[in-house]
FIBA-688282 format. One line per field, with one value per residue: y, x, z negated of N, C-alpha, C in turn; residue in three letters. Coordinates in steps of 0.05 Angstrom, whole numbers, always signed. Example, Ala and Ser with C-alpha at 12.3 -4.5 7.8 and 13.67 -1.06 7.14 Angstrom:
REM residues 2
n_yy	[-114  -45]
n_xx	[+264  +257]
n_zz	[-156  -142]
ca_yy	[-90  -21]
ca_xx	[+246  +273]
ca_zz	[-156  -143]
c_yy	[-66  +1]
c_xx	[+264  +258]
c_zz	[-156  -157]
tise	[ALA  SER]
***
This chain:
REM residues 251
n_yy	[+1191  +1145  +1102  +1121  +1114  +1060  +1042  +1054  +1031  +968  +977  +978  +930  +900  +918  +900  +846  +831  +852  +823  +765  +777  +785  +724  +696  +721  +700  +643  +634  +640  +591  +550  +478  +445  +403  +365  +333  +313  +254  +198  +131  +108  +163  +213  +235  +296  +341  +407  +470  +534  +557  +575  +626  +601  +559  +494  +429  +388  +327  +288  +230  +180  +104  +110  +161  +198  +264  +308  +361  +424  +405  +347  +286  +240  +183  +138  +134  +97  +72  +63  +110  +151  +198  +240  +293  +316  +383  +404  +468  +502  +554  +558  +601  +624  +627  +601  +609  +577  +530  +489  +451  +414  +382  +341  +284  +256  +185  +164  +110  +84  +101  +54  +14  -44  -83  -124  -158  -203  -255  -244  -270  -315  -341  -355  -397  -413  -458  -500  -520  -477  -435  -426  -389  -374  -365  -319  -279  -236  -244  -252  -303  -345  -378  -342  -302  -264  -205  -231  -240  -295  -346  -388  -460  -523  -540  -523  -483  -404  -357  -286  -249  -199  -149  -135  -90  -73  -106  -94  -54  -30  -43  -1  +25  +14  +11  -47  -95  -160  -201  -260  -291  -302  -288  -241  -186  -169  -140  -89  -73  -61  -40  -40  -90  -156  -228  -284  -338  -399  -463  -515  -575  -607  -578  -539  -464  -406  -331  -309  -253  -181  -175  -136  -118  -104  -69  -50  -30  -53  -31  -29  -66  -104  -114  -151  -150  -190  -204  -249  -267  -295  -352  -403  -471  -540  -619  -645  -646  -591  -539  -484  -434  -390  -337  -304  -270  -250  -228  -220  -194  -239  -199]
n_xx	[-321  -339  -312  -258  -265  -272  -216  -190  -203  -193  -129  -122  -142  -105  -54  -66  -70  -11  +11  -17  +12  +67  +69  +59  +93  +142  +130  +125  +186  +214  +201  +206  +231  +205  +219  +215  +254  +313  +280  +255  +249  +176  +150  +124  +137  +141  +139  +139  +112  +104  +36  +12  -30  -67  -28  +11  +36  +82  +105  +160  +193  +231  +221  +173  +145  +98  +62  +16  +8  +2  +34  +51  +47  +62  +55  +83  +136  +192  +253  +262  +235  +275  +311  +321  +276  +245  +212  +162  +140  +93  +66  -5  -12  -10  +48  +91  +122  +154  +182  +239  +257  +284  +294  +324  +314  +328  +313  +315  +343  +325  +351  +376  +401  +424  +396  +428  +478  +526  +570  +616  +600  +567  +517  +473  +417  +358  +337  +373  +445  +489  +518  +578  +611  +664  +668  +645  +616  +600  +546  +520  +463  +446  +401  +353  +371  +395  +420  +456  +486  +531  +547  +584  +584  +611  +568  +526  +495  +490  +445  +437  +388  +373  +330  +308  +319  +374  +408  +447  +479  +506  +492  +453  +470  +420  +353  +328  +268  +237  +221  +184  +199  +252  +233  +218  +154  +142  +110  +100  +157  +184  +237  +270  +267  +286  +303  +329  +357  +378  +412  +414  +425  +403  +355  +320  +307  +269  +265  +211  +165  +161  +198  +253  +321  +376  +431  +490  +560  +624  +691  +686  +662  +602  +556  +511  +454  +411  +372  +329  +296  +250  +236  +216  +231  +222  +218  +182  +159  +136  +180  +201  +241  +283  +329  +399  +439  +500  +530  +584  +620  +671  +741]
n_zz	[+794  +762  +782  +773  +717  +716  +747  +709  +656  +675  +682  +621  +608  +638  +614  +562  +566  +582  +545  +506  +523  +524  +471  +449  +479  +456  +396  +404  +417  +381  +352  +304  +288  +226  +160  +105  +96  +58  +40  -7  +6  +10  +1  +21  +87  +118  +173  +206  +238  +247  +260  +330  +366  +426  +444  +455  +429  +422  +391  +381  +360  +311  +324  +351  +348  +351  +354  +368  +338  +303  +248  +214  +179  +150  +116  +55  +78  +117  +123  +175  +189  +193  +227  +291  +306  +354  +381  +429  +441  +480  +513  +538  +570  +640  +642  +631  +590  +533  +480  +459  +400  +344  +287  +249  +202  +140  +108  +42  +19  -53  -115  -164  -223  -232  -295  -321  -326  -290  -277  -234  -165  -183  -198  -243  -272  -303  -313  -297  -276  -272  -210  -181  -128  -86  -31  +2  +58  +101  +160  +229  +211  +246  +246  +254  +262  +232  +189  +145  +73  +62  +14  -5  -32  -71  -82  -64  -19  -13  +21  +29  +59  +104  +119  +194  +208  +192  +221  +251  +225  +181  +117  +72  +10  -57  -73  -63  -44  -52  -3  +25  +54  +113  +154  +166  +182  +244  +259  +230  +204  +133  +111  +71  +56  +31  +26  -2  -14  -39  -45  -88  -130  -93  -68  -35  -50  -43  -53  -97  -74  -69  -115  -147  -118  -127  -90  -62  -60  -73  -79  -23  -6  +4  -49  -80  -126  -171  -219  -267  -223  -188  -166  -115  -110  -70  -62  -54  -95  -139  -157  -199  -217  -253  -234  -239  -203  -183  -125  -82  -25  +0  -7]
ca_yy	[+1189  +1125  +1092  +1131  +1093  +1026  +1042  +1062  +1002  +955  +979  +974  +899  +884  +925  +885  +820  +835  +854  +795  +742  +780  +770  +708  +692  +723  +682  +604  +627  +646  +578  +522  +451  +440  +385  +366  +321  +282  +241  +178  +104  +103  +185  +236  +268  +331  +349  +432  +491  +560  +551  +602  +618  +604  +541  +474  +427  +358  +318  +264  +217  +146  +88  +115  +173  +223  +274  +335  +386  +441  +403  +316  +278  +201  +174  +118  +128  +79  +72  +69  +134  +178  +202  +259  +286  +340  +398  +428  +488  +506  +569  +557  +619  +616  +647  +592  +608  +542  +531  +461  +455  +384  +376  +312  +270  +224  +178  +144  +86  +98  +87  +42  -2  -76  -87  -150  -168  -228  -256  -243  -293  -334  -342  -366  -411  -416  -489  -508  -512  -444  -434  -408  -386  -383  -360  -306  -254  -223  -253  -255  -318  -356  -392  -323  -271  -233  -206  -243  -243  -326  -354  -428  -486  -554  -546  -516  -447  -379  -335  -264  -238  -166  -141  -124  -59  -81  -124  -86  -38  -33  -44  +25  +22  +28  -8  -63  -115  -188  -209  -284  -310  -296  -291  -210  -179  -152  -106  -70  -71  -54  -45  -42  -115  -169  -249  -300  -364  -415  -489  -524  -598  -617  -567  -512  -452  -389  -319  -296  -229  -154  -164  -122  -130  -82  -64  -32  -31  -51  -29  -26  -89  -111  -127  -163  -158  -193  -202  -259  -278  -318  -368  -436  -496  -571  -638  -663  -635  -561  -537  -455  -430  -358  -330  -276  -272  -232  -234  -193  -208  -229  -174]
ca_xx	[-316  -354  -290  -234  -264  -269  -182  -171  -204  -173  -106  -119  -156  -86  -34  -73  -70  +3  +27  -14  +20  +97  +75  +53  +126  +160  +131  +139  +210  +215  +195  +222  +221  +230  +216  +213  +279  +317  +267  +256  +228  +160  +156  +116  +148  +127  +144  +112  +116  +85  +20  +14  -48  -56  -1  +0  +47  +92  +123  +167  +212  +231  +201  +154  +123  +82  +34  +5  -10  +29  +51  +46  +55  +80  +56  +94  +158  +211  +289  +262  +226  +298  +320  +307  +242  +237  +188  +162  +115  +73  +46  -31  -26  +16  +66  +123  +133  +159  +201  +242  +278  +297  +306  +334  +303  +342  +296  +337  +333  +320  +376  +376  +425  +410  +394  +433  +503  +523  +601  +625  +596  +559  +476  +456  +393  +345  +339  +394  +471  +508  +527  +600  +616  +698  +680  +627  +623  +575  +545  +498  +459  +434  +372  +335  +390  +392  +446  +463  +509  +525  +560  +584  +604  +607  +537  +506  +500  +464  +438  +420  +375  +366  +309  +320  +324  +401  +428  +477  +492  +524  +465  +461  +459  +393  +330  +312  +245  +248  +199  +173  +214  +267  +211  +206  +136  +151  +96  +98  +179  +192  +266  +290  +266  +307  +302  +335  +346  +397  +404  +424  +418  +386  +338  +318  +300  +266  +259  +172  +152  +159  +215  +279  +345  +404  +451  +516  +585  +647  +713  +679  +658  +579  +548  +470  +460  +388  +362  +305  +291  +235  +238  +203  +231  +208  +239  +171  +155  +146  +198  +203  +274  +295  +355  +408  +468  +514  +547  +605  +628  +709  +757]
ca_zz	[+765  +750  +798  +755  +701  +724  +739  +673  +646  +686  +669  +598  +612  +642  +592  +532  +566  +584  +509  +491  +535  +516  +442  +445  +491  +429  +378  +416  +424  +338  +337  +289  +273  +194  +148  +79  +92  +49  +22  -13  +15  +0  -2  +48  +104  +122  +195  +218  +259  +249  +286  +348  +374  +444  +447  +447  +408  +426  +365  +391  +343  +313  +310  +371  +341  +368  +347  +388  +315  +293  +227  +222  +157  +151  +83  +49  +102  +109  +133  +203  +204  +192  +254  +298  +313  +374  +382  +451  +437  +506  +525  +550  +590  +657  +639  +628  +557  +527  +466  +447  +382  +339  +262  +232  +180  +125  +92  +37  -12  -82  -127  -191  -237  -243  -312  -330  -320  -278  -266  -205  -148  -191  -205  -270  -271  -333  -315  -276  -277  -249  -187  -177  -110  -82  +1  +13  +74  +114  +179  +229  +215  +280  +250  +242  +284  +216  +167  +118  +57  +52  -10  -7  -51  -66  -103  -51  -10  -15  +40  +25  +93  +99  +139  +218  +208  +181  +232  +263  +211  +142  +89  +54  -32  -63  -97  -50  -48  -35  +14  +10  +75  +123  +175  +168  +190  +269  +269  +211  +186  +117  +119  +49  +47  +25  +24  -24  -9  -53  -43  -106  -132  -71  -72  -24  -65  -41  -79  -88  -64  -90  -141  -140  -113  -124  -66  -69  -49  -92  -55  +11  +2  -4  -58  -85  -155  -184  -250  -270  -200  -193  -140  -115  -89  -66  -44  -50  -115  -135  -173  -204  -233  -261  -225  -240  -195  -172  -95  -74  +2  -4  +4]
c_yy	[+1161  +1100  +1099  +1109  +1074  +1025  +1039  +1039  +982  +952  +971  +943  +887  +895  +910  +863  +820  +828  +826  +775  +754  +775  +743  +695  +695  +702  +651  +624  +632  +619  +556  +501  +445  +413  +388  +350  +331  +277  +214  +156  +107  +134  +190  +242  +276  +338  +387  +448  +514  +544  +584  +594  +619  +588  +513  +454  +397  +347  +292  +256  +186  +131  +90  +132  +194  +242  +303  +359  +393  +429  +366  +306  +248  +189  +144  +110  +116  +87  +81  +101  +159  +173  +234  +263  +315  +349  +408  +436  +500  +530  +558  +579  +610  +635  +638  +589  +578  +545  +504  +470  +426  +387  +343  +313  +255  +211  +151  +124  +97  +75  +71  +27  -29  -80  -115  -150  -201  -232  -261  -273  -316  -331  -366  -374  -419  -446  -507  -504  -481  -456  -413  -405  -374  -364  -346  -291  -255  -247  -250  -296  -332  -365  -359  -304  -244  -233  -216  -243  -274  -323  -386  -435  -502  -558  -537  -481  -426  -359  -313  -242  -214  -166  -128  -104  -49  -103  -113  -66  -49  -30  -10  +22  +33  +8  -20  -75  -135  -193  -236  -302  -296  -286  -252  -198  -163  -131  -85  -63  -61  -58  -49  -73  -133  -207  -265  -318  -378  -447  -504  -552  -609  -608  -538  -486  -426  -366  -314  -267  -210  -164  -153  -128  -111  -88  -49  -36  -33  -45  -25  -54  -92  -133  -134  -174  -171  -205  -223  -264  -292  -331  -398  -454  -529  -582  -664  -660  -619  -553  -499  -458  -388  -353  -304  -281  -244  -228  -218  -211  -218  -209  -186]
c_xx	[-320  -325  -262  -245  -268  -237  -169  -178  -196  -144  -103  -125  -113  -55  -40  -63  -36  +22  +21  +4  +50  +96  +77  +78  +145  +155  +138  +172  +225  +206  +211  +213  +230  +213  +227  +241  +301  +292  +273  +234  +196  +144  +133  +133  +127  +136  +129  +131  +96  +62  +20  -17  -44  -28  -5  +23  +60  +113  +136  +198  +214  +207  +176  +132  +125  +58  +32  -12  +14  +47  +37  +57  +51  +82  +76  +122  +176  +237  +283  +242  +245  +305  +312  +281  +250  +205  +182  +144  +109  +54  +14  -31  -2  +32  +98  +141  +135  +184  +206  +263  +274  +293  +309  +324  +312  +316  +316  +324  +331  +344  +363  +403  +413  +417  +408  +460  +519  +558  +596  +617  +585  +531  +480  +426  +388  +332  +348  +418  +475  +516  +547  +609  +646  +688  +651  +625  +594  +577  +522  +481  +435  +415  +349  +343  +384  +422  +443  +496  +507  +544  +554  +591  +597  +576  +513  +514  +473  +468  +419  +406  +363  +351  +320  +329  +360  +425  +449  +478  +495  +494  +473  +456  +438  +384  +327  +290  +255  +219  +196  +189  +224  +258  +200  +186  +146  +145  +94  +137  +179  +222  +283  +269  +284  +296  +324  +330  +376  +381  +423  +406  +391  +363  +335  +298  +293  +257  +224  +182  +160  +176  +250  +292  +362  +425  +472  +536  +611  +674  +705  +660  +621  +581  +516  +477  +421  +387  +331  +293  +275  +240  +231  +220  +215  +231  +211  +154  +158  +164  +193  +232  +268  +324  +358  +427  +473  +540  +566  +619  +665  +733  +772]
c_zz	[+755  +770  +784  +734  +695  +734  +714  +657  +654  +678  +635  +589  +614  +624  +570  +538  +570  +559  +493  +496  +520  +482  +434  +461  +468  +407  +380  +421  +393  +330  +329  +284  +245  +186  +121  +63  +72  +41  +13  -1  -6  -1  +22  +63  +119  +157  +202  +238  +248  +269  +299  +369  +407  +459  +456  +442  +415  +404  +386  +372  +340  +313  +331  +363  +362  +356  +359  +362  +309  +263  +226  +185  +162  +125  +87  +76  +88  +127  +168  +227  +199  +222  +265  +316  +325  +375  +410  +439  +469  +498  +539  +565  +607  +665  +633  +612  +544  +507  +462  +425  +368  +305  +255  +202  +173  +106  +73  +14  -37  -93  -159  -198  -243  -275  -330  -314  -317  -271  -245  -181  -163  -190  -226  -262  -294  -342  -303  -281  -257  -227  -183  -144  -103  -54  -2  +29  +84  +146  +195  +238  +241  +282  +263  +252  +256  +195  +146  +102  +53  +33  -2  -37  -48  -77  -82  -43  -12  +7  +29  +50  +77  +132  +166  +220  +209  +204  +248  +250  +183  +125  +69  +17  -39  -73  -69  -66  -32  -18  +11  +40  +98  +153  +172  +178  +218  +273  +253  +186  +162  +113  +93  +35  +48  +19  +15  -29  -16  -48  -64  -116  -116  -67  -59  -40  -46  -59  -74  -89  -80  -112  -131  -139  -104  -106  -70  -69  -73  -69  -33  +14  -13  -15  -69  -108  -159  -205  -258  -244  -199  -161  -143  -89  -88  -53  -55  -82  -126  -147  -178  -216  -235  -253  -233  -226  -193  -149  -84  -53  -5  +1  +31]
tise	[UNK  UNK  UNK  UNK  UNK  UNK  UNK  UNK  UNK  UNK  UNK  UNK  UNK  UNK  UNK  UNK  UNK  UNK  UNK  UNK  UNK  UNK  UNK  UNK  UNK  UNK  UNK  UNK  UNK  UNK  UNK  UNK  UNK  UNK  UNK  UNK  UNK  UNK  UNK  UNK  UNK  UNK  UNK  UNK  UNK  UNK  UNK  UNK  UNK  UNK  UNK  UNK  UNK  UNK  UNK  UNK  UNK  UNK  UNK  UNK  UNK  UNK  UNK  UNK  UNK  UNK  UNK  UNK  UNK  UNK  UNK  UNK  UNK  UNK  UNK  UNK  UNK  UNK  UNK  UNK  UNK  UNK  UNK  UNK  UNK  UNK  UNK  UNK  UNK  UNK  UNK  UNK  UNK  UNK  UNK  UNK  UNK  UNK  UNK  UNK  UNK  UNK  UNK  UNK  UNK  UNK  UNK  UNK  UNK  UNK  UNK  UNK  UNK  UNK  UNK  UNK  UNK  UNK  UNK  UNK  UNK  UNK  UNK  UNK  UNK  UNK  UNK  UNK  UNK  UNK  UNK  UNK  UNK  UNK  UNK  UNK  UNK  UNK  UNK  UNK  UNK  UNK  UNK  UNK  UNK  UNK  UNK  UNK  UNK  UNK  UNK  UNK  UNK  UNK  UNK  UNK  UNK  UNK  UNK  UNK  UNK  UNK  UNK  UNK  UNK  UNK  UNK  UNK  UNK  UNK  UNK  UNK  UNK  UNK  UNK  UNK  UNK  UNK  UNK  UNK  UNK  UNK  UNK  UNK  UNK  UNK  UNK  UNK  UNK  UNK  UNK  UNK  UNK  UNK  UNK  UNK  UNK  UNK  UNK  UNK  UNK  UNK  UNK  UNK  UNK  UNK  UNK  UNK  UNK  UNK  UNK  UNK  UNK  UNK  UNK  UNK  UNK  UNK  UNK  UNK  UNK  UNK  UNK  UNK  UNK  UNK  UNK  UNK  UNK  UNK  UNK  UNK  UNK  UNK  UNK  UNK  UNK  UNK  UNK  UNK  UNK  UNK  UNK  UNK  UNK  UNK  UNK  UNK  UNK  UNK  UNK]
***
């Protein structure tokens, strides 16, 4: 008797653990990768998964992420954390249960309207003659291996450098920041950064830090609108100016 029911428990030891392991098979294969995608620069993403007890959890995406929890969050994300982000979910028992699934993440610029209206290819200076520009296109320039929008003339030329993130693609429309030199941070990219640099009456001019710079396409064609611009040059003595232009590549 005392042998019958040491069988019967047994069986029920291994029908429980059984049902458990096929539930716990059912649920990693119910499972999803979601996200909070679109968002905006500067924004949360959200990355999750049901949690399942009994699992264990592989995030793998841009930019070289990784995180081993059922749900991952990415404060203040930028251009270079859209992309896709893969899930494996892992059985802990051995049983081979294993789910992979993917969702895609856009992380986009924030839109605005530059506040001030500038003729075509020119920059206004608040203590300086204008600057009319005739020949502008896109390029990549060779000091720095970055994109730039240049603008010539006889007065002098302007390079607009867009952060690495941009060099072999099309600049997308949105609120950019100017950064303080063409020299972009390696280890920490901010991608919707932007540099602003005019050379007029003998005078190399760069834009300062954190102020805005509208992006956006006329015809197909890129354009960089800014508004009050602050920017410092020298030739040996400091100089400040207020810029507004407005750059549109040539058709």
């Amino acid at each position: 008797m005392q042998k019958l029911s040491f069988l019967f428990l047994s069986v029920i030891i291994i029908f429980t653990s059984c049902e458990k392991n096929t539930n716990n098979c059912s649920q990693i294969n119910r499972a999803r990768a979601y996200s909070n995608s679109p968002i905006t620069v500067g924004q949360t993403l959200k990355i999750w998964t049901g949690e399942i007890d009994g699992t264990t959890y592989q995030w793998y995406g841009p930019y070289n992420f990784t995180s081993q929890y059922a749900s991952e969050e990415i404060t203040n994300a930028q251009m270079n954390n859209s992309g896709w982000y893969y899930l494996n979910v892992n059985s802990l028992d051995d049983n081979n249960c294993t789910k992979r699934d993917s969702v895609y993440v856009e992380v986009r610029l924030q839109q605005d309207t530059a506040p001030c209206t500038i003729t075509t290819n020119t920059i206004a200076y608040n203590n300086m003659a204008d600057q009319s520009f005739s020949t502008v296109f896109k390029r990549i320039e060779s000091t720095y291996s970055l994109k730039s929008l240049y603008a010539s003339s006889s007065s002098g030329d302007v390079n607009i450098y867009f952060a690495p993130y941009w060099r072999d693609i099309e600049p997308a429309d949105g609120l950019y920041t100017t950064y303080n030199s063409p020299l972009f941070d390696p280890v920490d990219p901010i991608d919707n950064k932007i540099t602003v640099t005019t050379i007029t009456n003998g005078i190399y001019w760069e834009s300062w830090p954190n102020q805005p710079i509208y992006v956006s396409h006329v015809n197909g064609k890129l354009s960089v609108t800014f508004c009050n611009l602050q920017m410092s040059g020298s030739n040996g003595t400091s100089f400040t100016t207020l810029a507004d232009g407005n750059i549109i590549e040539n058709p």
